[in-house]
N, C-alpha and C positions, 0 to 999 in steps of 0.2 A: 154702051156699057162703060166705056172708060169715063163720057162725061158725069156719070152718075159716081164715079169711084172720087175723081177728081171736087166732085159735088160734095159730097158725106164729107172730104178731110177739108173742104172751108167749112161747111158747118157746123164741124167741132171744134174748128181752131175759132169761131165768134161766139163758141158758148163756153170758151175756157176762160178764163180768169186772167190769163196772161195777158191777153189782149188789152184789158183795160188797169192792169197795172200801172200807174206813177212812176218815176225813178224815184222820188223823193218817198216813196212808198217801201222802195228797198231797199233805203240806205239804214231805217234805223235799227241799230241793233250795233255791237263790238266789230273793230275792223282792225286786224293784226299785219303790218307788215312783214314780209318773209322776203322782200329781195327791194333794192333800190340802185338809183343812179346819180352821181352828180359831178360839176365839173369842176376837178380842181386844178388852176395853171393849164388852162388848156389841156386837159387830156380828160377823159371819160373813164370814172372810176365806177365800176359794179360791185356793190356787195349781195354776196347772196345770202343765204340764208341760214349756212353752212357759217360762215366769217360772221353774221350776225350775234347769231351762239357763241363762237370763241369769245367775241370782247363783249359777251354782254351788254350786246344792244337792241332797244327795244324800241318799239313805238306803235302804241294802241289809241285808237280814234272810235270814240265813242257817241253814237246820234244819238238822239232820243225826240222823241216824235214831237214834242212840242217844241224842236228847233234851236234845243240846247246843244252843243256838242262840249265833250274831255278829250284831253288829248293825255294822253301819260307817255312821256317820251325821255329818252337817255341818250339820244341820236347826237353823234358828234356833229349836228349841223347847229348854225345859229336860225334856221326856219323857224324852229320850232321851241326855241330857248326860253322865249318869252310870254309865250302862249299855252294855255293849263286848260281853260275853257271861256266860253263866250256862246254864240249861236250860229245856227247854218242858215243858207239859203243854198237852192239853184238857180241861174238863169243861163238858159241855153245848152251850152257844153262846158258851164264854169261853175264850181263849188265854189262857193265865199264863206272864209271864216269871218265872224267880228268879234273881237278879245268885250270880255267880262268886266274887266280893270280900265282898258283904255280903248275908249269907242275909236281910236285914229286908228289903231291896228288893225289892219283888214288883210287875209292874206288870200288872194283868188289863185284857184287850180285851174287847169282845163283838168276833165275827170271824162272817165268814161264806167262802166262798169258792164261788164259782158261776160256770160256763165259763169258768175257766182263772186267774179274778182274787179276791185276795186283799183283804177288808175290814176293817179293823180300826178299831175306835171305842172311843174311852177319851173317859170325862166324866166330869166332879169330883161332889164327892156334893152341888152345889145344881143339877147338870144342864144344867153348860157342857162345852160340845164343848172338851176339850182338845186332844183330835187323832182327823181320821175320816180314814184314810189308805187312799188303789188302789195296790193292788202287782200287777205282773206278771211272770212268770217273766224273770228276768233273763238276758240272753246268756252263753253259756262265755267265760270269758273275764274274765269284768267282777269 
């Protein structure tokens, strides 16, 4: 009896849709940051979400399926200063931007994305957090 229960819930999770989803499949669409991290003078600064609001800071990353991506950002980082849009790729567990303007700018994440929220971490090559940024699908509209 049990194996028959155990049975039914694999052959609904290989007739669901999720299974053969992409990641590159769920990234397109607006992705709104609500909380980040970075190091500055050695010490590990959190803004949440709450402090985002106060100084009006924003940063919206936008896919689009044919591997455009925008960026609209006001983030007091220099990440993202120079960069407005260009294209995405994945490989592995890394996003890659490449800038619109200047094909040299490439800026790679490690990213993950797991129930519904978008991670992204960039660290300089002695292994400071430049930016570990939570995106959540953003409202229509915004």
């Amino acid at each position: 009896m049990k194996a028959k229960s155990v049975f039914a819930k694999v052959k609904f999770w290989l007739q669901s849709q999720a299974v053969f989803v992409r990641i590159v499949d769920l990234l397109p669409g607006g992705w709104e940051l609500y909380e980040y991290y970075f190091e500055k003078e050695d010490e590990l600064v959190n803004w949440k979400e709450a402090d985002l609001k106060v100084k009006k800071q924003s940063l919206i990353l936008s896919f689009q399926e044919n591997d455009a991506v925008e960026i609209v950002s006001n983030l007091s980082t220099p990440l993202f200063e120079s960069f407005q849009e260009g294209c995405w790729k994945v490989s592995k567990n890394y996003l890659i931007f490449n800038s619109a303007k200047d094909s040299s700018q490439i800026i790679e994440f490690q990213f993950a994305l797991v129930k519904g929220e978008l991670k992204l971490l960039k660290k300089d090559a002695d292994g400071k957090i430049l930016f570990f940024g939570f995106f959540r699908r953003s409202k229509p509209g915004i």
